[in-house]
C-alpha positions as CSV (number, residue, x, y, z in Angstrom):
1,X,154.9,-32.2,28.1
2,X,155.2,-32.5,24.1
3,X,158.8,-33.8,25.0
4,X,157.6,-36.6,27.4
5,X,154.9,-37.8,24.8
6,X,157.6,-38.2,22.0
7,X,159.8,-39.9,24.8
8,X,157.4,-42.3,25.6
9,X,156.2,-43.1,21.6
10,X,159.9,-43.3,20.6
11,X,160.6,-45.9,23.0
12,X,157.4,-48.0,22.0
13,X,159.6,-47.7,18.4
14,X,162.3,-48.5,20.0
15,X,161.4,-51.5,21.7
16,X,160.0,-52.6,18.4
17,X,162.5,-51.6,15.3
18,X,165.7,-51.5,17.5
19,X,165.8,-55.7,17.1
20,X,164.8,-55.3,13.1
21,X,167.3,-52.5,12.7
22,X,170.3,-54.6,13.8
23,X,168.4,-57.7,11.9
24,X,169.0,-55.4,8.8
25,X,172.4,-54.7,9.6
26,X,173.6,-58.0,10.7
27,X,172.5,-59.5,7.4
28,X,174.1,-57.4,5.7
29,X,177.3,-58.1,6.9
30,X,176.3,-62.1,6.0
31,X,175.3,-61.4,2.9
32,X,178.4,-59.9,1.9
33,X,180.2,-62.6,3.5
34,X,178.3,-65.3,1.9
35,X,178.3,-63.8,-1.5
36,X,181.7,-63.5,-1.8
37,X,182.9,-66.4,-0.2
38,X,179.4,-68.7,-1.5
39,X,178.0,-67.8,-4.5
40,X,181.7,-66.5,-6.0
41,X,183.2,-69.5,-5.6
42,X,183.0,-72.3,-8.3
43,X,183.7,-74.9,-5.9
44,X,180.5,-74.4,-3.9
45,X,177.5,-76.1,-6.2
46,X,174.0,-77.2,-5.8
47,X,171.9,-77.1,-2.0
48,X,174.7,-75.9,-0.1
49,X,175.4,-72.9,-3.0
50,X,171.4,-72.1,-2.6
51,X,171.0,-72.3,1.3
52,X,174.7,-70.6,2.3
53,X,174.4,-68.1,-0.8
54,X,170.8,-67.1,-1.8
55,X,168.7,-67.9,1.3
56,X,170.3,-65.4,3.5
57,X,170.1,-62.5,0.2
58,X,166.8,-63.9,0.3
59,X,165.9,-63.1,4.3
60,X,167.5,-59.6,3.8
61,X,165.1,-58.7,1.0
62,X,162.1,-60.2,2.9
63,X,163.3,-58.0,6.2
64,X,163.5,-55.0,4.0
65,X,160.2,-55.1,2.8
66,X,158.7,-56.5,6.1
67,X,160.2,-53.1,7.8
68,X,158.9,-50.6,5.7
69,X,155.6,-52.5,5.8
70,X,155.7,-52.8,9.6
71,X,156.4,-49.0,9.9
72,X,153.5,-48.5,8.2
73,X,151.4,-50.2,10.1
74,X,153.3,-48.9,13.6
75,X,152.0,-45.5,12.8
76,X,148.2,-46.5,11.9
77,X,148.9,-48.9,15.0
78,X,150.2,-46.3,17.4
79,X,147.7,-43.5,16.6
80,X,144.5,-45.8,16.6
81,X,145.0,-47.8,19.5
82,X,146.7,-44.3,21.6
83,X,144.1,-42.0,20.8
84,X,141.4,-44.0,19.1
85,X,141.8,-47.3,20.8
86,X,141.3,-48.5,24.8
87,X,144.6,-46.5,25.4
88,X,142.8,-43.0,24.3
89,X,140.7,-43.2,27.9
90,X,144.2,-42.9,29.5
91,X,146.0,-40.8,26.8
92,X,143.1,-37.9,26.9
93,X,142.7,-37.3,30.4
94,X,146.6,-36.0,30.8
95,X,146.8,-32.3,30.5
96,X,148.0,-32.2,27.0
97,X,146.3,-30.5,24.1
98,X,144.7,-33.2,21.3
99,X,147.6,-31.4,18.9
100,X,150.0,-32.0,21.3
101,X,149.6,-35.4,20.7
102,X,148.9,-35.9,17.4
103,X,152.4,-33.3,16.8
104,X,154.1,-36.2,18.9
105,X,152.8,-38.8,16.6
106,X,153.8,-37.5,14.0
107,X,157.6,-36.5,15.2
108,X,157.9,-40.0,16.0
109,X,156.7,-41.3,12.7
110,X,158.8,-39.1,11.2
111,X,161.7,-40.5,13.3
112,X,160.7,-44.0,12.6
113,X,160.8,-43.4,8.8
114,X,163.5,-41.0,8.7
115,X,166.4,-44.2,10.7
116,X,165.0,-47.0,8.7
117,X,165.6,-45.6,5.9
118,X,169.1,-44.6,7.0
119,X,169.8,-48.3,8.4
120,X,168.9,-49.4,5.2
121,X,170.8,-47.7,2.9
122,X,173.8,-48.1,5.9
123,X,172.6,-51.8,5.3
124,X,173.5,-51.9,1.7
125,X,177.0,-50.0,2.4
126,X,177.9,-52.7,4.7
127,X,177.4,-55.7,2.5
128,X,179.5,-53.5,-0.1
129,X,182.1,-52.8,2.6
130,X,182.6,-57.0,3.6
131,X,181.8,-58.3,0.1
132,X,184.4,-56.1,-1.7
133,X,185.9,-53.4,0.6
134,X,187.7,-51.8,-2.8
135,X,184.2,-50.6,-4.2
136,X,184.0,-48.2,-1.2
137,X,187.7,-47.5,-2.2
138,X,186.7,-46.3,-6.0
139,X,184.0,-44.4,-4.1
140,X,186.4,-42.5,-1.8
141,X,188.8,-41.9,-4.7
142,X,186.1,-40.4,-7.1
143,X,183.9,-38.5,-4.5
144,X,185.9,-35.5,-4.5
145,X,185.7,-35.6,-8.1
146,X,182.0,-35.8,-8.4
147,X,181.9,-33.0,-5.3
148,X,184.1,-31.1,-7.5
149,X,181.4,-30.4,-9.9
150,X,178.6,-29.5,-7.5
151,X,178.5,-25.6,-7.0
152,X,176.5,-23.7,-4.0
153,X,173.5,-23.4,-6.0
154,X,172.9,-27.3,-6.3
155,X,174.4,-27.6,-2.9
156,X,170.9,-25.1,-2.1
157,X,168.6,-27.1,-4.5
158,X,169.6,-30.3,-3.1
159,X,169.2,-29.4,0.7
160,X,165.3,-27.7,-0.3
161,X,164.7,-30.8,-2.3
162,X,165.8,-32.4,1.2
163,X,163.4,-30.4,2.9
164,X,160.5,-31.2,0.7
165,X,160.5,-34.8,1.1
166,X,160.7,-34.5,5.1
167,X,157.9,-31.8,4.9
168,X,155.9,-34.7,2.4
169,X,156.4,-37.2,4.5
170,X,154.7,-35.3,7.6
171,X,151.8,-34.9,5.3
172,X,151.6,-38.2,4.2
173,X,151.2,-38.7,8.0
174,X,148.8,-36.5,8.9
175,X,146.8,-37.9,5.6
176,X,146.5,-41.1,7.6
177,X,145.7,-40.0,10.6
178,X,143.0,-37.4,9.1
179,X,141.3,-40.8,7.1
180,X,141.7,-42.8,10.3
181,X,139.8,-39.6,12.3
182,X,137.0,-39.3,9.8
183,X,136.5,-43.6,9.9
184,X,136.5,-43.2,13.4
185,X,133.6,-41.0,13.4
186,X,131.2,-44.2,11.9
187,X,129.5,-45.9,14.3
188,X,130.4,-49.6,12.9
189,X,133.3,-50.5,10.3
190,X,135.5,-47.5,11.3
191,X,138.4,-49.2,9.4
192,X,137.1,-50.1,6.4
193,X,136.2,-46.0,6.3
194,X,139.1,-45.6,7.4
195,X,140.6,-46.5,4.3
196,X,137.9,-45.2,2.0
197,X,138.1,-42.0,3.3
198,X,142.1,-42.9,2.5
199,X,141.4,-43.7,-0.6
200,X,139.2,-40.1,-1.6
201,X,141.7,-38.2,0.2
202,X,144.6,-39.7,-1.7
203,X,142.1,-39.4,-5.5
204,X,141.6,-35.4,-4.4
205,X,145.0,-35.3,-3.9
206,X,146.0,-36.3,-7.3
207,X,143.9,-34.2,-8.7
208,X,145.4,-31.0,-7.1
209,X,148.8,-32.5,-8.6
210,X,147.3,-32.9,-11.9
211,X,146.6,-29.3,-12.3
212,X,149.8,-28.2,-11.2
213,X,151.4,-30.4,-14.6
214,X,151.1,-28.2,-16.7
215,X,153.1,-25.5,-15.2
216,X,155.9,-27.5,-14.5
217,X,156.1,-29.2,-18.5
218,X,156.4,-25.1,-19.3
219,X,160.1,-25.6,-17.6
220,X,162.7,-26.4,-20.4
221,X,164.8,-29.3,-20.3
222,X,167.7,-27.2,-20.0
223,X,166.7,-25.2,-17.4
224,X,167.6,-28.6,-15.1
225,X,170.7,-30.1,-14.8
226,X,173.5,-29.6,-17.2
227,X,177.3,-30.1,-17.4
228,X,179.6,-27.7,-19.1
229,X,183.5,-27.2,-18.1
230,X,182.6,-25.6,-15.5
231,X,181.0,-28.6,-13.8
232,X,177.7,-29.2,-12.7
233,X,175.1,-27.0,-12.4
234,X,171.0,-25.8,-12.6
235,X,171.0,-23.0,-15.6
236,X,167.7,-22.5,-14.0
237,X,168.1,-22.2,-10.5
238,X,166.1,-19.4,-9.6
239,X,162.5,-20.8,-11.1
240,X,163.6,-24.7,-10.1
241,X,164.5,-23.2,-7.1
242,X,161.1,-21.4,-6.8
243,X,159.4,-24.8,-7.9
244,X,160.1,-27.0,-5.7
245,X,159.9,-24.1,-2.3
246,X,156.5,-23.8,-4.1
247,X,156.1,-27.7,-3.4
248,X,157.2,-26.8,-0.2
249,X,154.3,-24.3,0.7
250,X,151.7,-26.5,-0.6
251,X,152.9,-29.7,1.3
252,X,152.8,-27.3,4.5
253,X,149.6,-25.9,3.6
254,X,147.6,-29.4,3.3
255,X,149.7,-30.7,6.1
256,X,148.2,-27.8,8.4
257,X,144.8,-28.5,7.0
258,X,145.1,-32.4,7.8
259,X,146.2,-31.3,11.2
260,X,143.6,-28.8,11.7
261,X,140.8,-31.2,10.7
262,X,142.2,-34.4,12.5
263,X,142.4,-32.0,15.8
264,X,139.0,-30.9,15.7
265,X,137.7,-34.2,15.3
266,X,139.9,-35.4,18.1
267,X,138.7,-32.3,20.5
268,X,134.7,-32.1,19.1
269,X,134.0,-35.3,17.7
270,X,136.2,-38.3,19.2
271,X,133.4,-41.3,20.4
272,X,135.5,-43.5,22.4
273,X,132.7,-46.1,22.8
């Protein structure tokens, strides 16, 4: 049943972010056209420099922005109005557990996140690739290069590094929908709590991170990356490793506490009225 749920969220995203994903990428491809054919070319002056040239740079920037603003607000949007909202009458009464569908909320918001990001910087590769296709060519010719001096170890460094920011991006998740559960709990201006109770959550937060500084300015300098003959390489791998699997565990550890929270809220506390 988890399946279906994530099914039927990812093709609400879908139907919303599929047009703005191909906006993004269409764009792109104009913008490389248009700066190298527009704003490259002497010849081409005044209005018809500023609206063939810089308007459509101009769009792509704005539809950036507006995307990662909208995703934002698709994940408050989706988790108020399906759980929280006139759709939570519907959503409740299937036979699937409150974590069931917050889990599926958060998959998909995960999802949404993870390919907008990915379109974006595929985005950017493509106005490279029609503006000036031999920059991708320098690329190609020096990537092995730069591979070259990249060992196992920051092979393993980079892929946990990986792995932290998908695991902090959950939690950033869950802290939204845990400040959205607790507003929800007020009778009267349950979003304006909403983002209060945000705000606290976010202030304790920092403060946990705070009192972790310390140990990490005990690291060296040269206990990051470094470059000798032998290429590229952490000449602290074992405690940088351990640092950031330690940033790992705590992520996971608040994570499971949002979740826990927002779920017995959701099962104990939820006032649909």
């Amino acid at each position: 049943m988890l399946g279906k749920l994530i099914k039927y969220d990812f093709r609400s995203c879908i139907r919303k972010f599929g047009p703005l994903w191909l906006g993004m990428a269409a764009l792109a491809v104009i913008n490389g056209f248009t700066i190298g054919h527009v704003l490259d070319n002497d010849h081409i002056t005044g209005w018809l420099q500023f609206f063939a040239g810089v308007v459509p740079l101009i769009l792509l920037i704005v539809l950036w922005t507006a995307v990662a603003i909208m995703s934002l607000v698709f994940i408050c949007q989706r988790f108020y109005k399906g759980l929280l909202g006139d759709e939570g009458y519907l959503m409740l009464t299937l036979p699937v557990t409150t974590g069931e569908h917050i889990t599926s909320k958060a998959i998909v918001a995960l999802l949404l996140e993870t390919i907008t990001a990915v379109v974006a910087v595929a985005s950017g590769l493509l106005l490279v690739t029609v503006y000036k296709p031999e920059i991708l060519g320098e690329i190609g010719r020096h990537l092995p290069e730069v591979l070259s001096y990249m060992n196992g170890k920051v092979w393993l460094i980079l892929l946990e590094y990986l792995l932290f920011t998908l695991v902090e991006a959950v939690l950033q998740t869950l802290h939204i929908y845990l400040a959205i559960c607790l507003g929800h709990l007020a009778r009267e201006h349950r979003v304006a709590l909403s983002i209060v109770a945000y705000v606290l959550i976010s202030i304790a937060m920092s403060h946990l991170i705070t009192l972790c500084v310390p140990m990490i300015e005990r690291f060296p300098e040269e206990w990051f990356i470094t470059f000798d003959e032998m290429g590229m390489h952490f000449a602290g791998f074992g405690p940088i490793a351990g640092l950031i699997g330690a940033g790992i565990l705590v992520s996971a550890i608040i994570a499971a506490v949002f979740f826990c929270i927002s779920n017995y809220i959701l099962r104990r506390k939820l006032n649909l009225e």
